[in-house]
C-alpha positions in Angstrom: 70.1 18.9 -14.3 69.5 15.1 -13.5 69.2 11.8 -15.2 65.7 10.6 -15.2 66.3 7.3 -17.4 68.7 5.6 -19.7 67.7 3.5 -22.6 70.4 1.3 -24.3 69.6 0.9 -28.0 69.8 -2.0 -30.2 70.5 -1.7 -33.5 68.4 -4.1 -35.5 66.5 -5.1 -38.7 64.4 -8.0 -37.1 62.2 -6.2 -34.8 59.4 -8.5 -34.5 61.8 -10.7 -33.7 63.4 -8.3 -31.2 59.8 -7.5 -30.1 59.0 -11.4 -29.5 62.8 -12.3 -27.8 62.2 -9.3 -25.2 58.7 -10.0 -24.6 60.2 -13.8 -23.1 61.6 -10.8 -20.4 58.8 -9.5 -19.4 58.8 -6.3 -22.1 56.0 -4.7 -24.0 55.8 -2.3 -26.9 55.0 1.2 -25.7 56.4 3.3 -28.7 56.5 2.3 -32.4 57.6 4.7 -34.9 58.6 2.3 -37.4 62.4 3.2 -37.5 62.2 2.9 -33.6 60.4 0.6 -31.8 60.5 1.0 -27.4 59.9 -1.7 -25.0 59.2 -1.4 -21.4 58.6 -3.0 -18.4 54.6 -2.9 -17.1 56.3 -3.2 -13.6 58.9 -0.2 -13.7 57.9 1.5 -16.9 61.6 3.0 -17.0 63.0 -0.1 -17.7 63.5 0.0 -21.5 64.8 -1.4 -24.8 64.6 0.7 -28.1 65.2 -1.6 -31.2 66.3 0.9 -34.0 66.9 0.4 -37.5 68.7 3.4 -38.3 68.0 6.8 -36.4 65.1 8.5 -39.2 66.3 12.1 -38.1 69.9 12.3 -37.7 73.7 11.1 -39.4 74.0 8.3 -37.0 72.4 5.9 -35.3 73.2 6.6 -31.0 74.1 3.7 -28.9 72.0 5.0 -25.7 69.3 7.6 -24.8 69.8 9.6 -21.7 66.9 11.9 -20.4 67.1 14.2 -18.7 65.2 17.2 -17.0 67.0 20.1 -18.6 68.1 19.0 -21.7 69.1 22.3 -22.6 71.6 22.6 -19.3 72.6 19.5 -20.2 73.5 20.4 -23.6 75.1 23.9 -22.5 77.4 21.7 -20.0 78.3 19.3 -22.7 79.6 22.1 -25.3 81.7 23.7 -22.1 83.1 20.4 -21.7 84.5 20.4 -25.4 83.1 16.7 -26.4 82.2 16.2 -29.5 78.4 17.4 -31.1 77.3 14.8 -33.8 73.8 16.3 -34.2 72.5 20.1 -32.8 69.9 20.2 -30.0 67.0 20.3 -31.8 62.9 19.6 -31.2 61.7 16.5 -32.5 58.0 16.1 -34.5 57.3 13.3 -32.0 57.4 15.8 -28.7 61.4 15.5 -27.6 64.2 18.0 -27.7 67.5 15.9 -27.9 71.2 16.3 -29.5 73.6 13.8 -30.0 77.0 13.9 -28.2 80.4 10.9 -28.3 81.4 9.8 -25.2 85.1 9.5 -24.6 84.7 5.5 -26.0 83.4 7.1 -29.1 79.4 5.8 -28.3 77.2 8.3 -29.5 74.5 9.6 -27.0 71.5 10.9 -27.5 70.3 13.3 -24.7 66.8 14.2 -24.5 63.6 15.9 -22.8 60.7 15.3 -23.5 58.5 18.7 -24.7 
């Protein structure tokens, strides 16, 4: 199992704002699901923002996105490790399998493939 990207998130209620100040760095929309809005870079498309309001599908809102290629490996090696689960490794409506997991600083990560 292997990182493939991480994506800090910002939490935020001024997204067009968020959208505009990020676009000044070179950023465009590429995802907008209202509650979460993801930014990326035309000229290394895994260099990204997400600007979240509050996380639509879970308890908490995460700090960062990992994916990764096994998301279920992942999630097997995280339970092992005995750190904490905030939300089950489940499939998302909008095509990614993720869970949430706290990092020893207490940041919540979310940890995803996509389907």
């Amino acid at each position: 199992m292997s990182a493939r990207r991480v994506v800090p998130i910002i939490r935020s209620e001024a997204a067009q704002e968020s959208r505009e100040f990020y676009g000044l760095l070179g950023f465009e929309e590429v995802m907008n699901h209202g509650w979460i809005m993801t930014l990326g870079s035309p000229a290394a498309p895994a260099a990204q923002i997400s600007v979240m309001t509050e996380d639509a599908t879970a308890p908490v809102t995460p700090d960062i996105s990992v994916e990764v290629d096994d998301v279920d490996a992942a999630y097997a090696a995280v339970r092992a490790s005995g750190a904490e689960i905030v939300h089950p490794l489940r499939d998302e409506e909008w095509g990614v399998r993720r869970f949430f997991v706290r990092d020893p600083s207490g940041r919540v990560v979310n940890v995803l493939s996509h389907l």
